[in-house]
LUMDO-421353 format. One record per residue: chain; x, z, y of N, C-alpha, C, O in turn; residue in one letter; residue number from 1. Coordinates in nm, 4 decimals. Layout:
residues N
  cadena       n.X       n.Z       n.Y      ca.X      ca.Z      ca.Y       c.X       c.Z       c.Y       o.X       o.Z       o.Y  residuo  num
       A         X         Z         Y         X         Z         Y         X         Z         Y         X         Z         Y        A  NUM
...
This chain:
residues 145
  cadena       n.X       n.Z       n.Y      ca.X      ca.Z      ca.Y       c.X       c.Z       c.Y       o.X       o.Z       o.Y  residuo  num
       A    5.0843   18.8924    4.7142    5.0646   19.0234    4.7702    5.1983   19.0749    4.8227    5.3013   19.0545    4.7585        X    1
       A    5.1984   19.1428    4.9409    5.3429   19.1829    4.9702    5.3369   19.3130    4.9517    5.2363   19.3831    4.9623        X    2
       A    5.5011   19.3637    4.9092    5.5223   19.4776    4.8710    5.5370   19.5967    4.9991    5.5751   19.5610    5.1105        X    3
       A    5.5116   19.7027    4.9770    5.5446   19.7982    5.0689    5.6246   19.8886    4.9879    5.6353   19.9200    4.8693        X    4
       A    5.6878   19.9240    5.1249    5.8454   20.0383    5.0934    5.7954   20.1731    5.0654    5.7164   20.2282    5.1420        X    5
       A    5.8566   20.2506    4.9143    5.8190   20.3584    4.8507    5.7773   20.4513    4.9413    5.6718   20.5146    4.9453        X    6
       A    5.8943   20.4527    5.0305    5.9146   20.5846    5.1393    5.8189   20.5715    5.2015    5.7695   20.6756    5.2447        X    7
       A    5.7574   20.4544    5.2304    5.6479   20.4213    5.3127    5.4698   20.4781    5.2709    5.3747   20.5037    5.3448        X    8
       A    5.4868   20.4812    5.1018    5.3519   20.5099    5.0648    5.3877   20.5894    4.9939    5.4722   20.5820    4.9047        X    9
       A    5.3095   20.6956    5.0366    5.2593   20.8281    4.9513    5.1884   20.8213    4.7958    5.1916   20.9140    4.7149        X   10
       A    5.1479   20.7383    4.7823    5.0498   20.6474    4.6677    5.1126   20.5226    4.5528    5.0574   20.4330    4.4888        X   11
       A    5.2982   20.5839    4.5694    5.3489   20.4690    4.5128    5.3162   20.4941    4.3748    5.2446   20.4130    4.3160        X   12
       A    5.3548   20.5852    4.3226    5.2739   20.6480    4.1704    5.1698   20.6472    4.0835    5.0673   20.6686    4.1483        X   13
       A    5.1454   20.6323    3.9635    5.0198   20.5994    3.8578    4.9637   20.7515    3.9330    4.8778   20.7549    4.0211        X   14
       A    5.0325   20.8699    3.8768    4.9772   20.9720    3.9055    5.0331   21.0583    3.9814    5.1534   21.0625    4.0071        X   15
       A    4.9281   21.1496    4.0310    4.7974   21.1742    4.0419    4.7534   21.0150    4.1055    4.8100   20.9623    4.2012        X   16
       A    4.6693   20.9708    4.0480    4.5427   20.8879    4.1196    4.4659   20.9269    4.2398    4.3611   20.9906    4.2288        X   17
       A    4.5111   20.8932    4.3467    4.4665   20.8943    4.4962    4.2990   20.9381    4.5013    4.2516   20.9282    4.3881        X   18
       A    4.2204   20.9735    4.5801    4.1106   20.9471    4.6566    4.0853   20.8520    4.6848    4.1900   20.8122    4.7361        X   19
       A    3.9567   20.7079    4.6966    3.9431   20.6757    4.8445    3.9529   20.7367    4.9688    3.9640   20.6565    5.0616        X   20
       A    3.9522   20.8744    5.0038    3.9652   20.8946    5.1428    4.1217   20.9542    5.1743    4.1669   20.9698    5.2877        X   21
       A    4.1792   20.9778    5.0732    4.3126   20.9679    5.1284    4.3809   20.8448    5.1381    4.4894   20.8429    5.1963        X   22
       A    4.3446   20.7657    5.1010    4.3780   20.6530    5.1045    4.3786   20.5801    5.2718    4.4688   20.5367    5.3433        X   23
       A    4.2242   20.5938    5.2884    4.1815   20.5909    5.4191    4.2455   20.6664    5.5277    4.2640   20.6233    5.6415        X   24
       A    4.2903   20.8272    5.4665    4.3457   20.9071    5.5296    4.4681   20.8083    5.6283    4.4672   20.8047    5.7513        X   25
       A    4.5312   20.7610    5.5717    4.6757   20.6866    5.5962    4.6559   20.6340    5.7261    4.7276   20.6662    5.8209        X   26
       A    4.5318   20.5293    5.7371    4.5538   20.4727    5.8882    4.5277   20.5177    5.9929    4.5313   20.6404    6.0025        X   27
       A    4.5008   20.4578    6.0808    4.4831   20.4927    6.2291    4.2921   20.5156    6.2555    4.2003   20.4683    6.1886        X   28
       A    4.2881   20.5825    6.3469    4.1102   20.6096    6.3686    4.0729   20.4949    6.3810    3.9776   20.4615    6.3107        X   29
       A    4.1436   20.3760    6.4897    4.0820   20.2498    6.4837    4.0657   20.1615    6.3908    3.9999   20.0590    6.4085        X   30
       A    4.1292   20.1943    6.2715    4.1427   20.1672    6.1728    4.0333   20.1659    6.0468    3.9590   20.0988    5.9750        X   31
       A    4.0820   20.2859    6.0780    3.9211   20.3286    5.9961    3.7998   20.3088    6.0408    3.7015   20.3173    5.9671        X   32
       A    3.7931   20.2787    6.1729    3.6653   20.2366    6.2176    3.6594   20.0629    6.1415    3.5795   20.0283    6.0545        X   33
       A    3.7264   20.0087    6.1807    3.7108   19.8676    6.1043    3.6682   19.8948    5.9427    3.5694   19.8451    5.8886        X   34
       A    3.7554   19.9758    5.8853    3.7125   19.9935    5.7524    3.5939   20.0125    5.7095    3.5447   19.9513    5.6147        X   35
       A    3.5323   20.1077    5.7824    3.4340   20.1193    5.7764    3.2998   20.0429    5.7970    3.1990   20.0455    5.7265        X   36
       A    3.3210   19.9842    5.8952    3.2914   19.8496    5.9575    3.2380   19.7490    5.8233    3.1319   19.6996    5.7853        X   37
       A    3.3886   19.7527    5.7767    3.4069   19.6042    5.6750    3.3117   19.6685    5.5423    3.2193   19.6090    5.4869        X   38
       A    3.3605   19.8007    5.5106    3.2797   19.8549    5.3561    3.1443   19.8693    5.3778    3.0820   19.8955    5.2749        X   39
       A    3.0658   19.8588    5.4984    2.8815   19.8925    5.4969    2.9082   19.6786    5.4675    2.8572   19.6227    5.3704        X   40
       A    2.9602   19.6318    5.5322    2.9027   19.5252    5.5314    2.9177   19.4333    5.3761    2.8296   19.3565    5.3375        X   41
       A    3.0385   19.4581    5.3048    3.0483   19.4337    5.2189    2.9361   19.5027    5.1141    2.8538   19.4355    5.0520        X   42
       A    2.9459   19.6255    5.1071    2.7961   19.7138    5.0275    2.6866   19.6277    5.0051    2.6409   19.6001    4.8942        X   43
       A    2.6459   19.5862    5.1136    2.5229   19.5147    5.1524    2.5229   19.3216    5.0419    2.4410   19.2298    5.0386        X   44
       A    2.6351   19.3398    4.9848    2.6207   19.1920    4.9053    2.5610   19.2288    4.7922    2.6094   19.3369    4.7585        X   45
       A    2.4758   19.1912    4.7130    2.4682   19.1878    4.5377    2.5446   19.1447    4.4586    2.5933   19.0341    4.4354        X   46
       A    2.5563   19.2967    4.3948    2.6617   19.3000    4.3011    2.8266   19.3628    4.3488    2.9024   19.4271    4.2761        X   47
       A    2.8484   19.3245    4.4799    2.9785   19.3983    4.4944    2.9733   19.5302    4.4813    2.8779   19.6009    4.5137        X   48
       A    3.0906   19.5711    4.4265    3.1487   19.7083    4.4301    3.3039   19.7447    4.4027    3.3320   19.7262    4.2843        X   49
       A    3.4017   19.7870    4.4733    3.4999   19.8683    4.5078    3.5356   19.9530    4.4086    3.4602   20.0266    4.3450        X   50
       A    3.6530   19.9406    4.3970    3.7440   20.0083    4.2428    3.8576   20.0154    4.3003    3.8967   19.9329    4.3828        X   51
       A    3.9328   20.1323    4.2558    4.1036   20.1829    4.3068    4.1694   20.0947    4.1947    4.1332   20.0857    4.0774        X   52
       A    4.2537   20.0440    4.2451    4.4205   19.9561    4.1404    4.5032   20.0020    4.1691    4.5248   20.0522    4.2794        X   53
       A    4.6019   19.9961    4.0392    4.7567   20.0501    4.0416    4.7918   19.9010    4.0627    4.7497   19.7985    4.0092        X   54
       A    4.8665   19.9200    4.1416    5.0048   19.7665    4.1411    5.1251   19.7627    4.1140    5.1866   19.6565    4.1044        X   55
       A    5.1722   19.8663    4.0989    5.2995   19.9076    4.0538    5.3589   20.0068    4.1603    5.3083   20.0446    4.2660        X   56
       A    5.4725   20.0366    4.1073    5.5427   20.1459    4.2239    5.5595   20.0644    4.3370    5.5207   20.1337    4.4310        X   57
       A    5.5926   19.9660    4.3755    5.6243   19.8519    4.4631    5.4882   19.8768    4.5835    5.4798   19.9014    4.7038        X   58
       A    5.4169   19.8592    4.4962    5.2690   19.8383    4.5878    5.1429   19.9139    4.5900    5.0402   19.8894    4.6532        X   59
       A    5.1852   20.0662    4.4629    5.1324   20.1304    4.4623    4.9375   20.1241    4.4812    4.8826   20.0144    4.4708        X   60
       A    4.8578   20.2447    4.5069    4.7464   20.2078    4.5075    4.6480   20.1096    4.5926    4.6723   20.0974    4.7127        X   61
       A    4.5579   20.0518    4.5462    4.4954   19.9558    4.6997    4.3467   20.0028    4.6583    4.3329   20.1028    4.5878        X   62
       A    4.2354   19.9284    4.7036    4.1212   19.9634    4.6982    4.0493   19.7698    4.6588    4.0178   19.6946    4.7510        X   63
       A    4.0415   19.7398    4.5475    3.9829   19.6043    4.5126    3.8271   19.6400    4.5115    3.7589   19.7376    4.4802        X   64
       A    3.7984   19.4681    4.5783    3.6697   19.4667    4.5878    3.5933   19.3602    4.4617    3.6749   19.2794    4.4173        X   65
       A    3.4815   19.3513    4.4126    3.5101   19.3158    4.2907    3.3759   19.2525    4.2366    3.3070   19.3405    4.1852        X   66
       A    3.3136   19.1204    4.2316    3.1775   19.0986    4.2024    3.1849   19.0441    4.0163    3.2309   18.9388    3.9722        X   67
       A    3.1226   19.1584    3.9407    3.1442   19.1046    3.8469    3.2669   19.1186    3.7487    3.2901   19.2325    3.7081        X   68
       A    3.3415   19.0237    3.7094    3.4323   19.0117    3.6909    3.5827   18.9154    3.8130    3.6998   18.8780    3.8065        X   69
       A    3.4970   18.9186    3.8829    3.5859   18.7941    3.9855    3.6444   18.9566    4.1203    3.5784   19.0467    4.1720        X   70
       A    3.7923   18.9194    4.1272    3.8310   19.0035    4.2348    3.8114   18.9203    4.3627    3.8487   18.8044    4.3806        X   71
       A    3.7301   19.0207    4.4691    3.6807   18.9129    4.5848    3.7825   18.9384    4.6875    3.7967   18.8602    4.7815        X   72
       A    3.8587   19.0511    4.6730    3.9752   19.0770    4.7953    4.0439   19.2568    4.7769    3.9712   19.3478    4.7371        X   73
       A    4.1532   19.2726    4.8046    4.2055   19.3892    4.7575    4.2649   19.4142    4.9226    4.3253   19.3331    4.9928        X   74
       A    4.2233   19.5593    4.9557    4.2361   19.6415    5.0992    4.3731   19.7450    5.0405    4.3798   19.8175    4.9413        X   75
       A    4.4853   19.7114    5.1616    4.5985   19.7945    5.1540    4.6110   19.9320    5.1980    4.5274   19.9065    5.2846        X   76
       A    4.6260   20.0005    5.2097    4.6595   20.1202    5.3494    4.7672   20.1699    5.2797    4.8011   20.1972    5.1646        X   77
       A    4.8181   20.1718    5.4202    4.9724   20.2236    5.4258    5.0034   20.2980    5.5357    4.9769   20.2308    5.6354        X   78
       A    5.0564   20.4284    5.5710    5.0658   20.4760    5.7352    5.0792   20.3417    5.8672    5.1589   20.2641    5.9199        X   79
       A    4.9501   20.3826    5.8678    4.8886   20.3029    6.0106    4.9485   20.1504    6.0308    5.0004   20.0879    6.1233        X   80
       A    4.9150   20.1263    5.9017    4.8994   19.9726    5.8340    4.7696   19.9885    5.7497    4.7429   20.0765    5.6679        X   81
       A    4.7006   19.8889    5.7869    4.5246   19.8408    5.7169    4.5558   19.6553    5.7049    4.5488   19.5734    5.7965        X   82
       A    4.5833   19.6364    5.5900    4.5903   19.4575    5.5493    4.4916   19.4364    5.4432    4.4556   19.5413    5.3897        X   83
       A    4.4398   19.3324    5.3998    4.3776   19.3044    5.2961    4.4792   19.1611    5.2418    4.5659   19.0990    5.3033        X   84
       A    4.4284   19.1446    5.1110    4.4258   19.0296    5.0461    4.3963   18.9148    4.9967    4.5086   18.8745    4.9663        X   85
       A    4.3291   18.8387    4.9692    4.2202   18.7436    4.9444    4.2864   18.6039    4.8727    4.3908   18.5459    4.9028        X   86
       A    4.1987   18.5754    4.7795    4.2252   18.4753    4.7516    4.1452   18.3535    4.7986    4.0229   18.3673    4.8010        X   87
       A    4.2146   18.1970    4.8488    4.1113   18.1169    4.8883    4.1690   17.9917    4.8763    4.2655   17.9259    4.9153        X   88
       A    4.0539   17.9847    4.7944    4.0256   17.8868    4.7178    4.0378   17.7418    4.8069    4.0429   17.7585    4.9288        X   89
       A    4.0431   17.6001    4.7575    4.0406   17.4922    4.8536    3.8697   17.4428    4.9182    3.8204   17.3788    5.0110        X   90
       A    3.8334   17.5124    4.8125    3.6734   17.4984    4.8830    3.6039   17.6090    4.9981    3.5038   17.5913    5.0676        X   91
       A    3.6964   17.7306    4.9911    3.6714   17.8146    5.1177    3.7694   17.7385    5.2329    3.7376   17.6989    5.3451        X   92
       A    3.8673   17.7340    5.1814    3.9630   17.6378    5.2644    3.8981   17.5455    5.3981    3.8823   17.5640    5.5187        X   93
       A    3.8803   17.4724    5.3319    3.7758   17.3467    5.4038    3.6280   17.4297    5.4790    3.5780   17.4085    5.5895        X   94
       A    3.6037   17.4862    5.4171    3.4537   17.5847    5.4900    3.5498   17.6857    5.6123    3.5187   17.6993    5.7306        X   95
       A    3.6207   17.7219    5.5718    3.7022   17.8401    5.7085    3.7417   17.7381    5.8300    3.7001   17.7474    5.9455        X   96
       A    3.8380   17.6307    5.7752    3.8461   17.5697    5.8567    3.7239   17.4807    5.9731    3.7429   17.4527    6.0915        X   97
       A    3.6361   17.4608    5.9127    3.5042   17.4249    6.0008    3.5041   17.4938    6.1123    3.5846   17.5808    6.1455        X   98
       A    3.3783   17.4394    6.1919    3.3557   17.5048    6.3274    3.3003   17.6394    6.3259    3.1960   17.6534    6.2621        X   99
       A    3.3434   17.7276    6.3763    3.2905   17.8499    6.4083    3.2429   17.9347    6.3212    3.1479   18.0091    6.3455        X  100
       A    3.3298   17.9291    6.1683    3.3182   18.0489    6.1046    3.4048   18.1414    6.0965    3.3699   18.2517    6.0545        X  101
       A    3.5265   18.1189    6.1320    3.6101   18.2556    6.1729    3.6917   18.2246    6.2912    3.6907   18.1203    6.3565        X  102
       A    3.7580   18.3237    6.3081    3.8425   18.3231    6.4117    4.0146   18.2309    6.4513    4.1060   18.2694    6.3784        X  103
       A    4.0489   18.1336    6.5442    4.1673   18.0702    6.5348    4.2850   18.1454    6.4846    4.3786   18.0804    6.4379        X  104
       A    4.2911   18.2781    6.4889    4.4246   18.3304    6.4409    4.4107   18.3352    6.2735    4.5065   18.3092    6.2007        X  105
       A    4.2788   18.3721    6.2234    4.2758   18.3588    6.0530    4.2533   18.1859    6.0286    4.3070   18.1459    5.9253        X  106
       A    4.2039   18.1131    6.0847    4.2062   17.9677    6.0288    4.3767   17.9498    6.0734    4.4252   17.8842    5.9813        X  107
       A    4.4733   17.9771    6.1635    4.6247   17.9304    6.1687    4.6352   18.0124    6.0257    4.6600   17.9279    5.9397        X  108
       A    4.6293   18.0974    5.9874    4.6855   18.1995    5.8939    4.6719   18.1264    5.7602    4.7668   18.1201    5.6821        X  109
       A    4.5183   18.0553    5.7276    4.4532   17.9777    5.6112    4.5317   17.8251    5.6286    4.5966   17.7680    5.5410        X  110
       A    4.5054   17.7764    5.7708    4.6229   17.6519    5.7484    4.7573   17.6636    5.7057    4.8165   17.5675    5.6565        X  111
       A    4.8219   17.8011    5.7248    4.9692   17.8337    5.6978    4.9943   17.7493    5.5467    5.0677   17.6577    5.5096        X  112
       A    4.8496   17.8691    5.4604    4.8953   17.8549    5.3637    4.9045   17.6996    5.2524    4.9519   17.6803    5.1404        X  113
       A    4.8158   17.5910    5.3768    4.8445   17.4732    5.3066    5.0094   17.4505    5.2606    5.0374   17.4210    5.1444        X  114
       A    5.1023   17.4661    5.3547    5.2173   17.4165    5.3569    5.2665   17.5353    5.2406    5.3845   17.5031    5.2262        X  115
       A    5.2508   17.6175    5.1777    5.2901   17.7212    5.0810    5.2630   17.6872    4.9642    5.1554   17.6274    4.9622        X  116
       A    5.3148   17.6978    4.8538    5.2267   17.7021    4.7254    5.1515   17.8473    4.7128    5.0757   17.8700    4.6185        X  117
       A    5.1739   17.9275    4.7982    5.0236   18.0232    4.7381    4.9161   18.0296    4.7727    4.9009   18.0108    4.8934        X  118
       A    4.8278   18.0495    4.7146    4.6777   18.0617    4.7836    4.6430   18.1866    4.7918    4.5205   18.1952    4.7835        X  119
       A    4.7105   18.3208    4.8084    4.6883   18.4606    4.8406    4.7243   18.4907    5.0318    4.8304   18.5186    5.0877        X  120
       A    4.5831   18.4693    5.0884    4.5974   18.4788    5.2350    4.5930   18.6725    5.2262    4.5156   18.7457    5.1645        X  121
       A    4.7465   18.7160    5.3432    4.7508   18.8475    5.3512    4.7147   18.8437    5.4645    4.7794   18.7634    5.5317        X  122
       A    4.6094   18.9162    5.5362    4.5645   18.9484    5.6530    4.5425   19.0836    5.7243    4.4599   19.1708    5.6976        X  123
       A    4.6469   19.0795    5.8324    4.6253   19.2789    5.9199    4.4905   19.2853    5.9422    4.4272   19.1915    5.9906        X  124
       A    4.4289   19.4199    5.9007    4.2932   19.4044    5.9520    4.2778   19.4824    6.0916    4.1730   19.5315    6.1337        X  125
       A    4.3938   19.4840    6.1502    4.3706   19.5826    6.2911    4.3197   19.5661    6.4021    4.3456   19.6348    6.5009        X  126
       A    4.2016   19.4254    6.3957    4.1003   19.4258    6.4643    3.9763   19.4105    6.4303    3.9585   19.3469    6.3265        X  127
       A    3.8720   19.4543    6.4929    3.7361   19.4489    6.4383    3.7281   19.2799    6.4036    3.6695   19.2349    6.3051        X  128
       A    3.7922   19.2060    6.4951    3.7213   19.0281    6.4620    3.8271   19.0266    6.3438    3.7506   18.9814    6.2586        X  129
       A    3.9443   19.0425    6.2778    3.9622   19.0124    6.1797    3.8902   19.0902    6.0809    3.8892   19.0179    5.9813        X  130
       A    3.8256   19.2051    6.0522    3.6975   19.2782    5.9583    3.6013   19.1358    5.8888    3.5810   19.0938    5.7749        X  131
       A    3.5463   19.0815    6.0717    3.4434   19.0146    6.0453    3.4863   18.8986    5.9655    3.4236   18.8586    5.8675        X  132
       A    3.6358   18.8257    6.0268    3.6959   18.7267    5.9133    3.6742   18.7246    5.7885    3.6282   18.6229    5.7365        X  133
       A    3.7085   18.8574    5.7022    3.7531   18.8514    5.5997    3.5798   18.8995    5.5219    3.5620   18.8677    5.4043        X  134
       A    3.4971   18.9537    5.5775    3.3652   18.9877    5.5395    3.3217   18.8228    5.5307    3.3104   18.7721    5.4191        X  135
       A    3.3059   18.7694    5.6117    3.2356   18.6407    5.6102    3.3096   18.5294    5.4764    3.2549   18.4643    5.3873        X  136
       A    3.4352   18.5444    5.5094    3.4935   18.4893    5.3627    3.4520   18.5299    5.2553    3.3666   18.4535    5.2103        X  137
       A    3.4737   18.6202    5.1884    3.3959   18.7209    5.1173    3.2374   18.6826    5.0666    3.2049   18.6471    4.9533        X  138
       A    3.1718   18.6959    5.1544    3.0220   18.6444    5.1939    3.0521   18.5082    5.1391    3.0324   18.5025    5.0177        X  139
       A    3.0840   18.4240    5.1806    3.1437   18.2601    5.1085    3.1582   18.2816    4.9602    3.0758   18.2371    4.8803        X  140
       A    3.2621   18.3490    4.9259    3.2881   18.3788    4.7277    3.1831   18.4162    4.7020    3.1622   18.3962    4.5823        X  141
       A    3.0585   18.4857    4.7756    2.9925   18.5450    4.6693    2.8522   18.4119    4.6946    2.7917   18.3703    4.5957        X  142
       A    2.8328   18.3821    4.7767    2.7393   18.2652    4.7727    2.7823   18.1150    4.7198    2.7177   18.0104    4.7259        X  143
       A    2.8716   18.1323    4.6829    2.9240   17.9981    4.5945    2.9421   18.0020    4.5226    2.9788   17.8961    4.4717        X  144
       A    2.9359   18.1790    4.3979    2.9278   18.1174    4.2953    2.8186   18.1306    4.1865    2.8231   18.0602    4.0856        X  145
């Protein structure tokens, strides 16, 4: 997960405990349109549901998404920064990379991370086709397990 700069988030603090919509507040309208975008479509899985996390002062609040006990991906906002998180696995790995389930800039992003030892893909969500990326991944964790 990468850190963001204090000065940068209003939300670096345990307390007060944020809103979701101030949270949301932070980005850009186009922004929030994706968000929005991404949270009906995510809603729509069984069993997911969305919970606020502390990460520390470093990284302050995010918005985790959450089936169960398994975290399926954690959404950043930061002034007019919208990233998510995700973890992926070598068996989404191999499925992303296939034909025509996401987009060439998130499969370069998922190949990156072969050459890395981490498997935490950070992705800008500041376009609607990366939304759909990270929904359809998502959609993958929850039908596989």
């Amino acid at each position: 997960m990468a850190r963001s700069k204090s000065p940068a988030n209003p939300f670096a603090h345990r307390s007060p405990k944020p809103k979701v919509i101030s949270l949301i507040k932070l980005i850009t309208r186009r922004q929030r349109g994706n968000y929005h975008r991404l949270a009906r479509s995510l809603k729509r899985l069984p069993g997911v549901h969305a919970e606020l996390n502390y990460y520390g002062k470093e990284w302050g609040w995010a918005l985790r998404y959450r089936r169960g006990d398994a975290a399926l991906c954690t959404l950043h906002f930061l002034p007019s920064k919208f990233e998510a998180t995700i973890t992926v696995p070598r068996k989404m790995e191999d499925w992303a990379l296939g034909p025509n389930h996401i987009s060439r800039t998130t499969k370069r992003d998922i190949h990156a991370l072969k050459r890395s030892s981490s498997r935490m893909l950070r992705m800008p969500l500041g376009t609607p086709r990366r939304g759909v990326d990270l929904a359809r991944m998502i959609r993958f964790k929850v039908t596989e397990k």
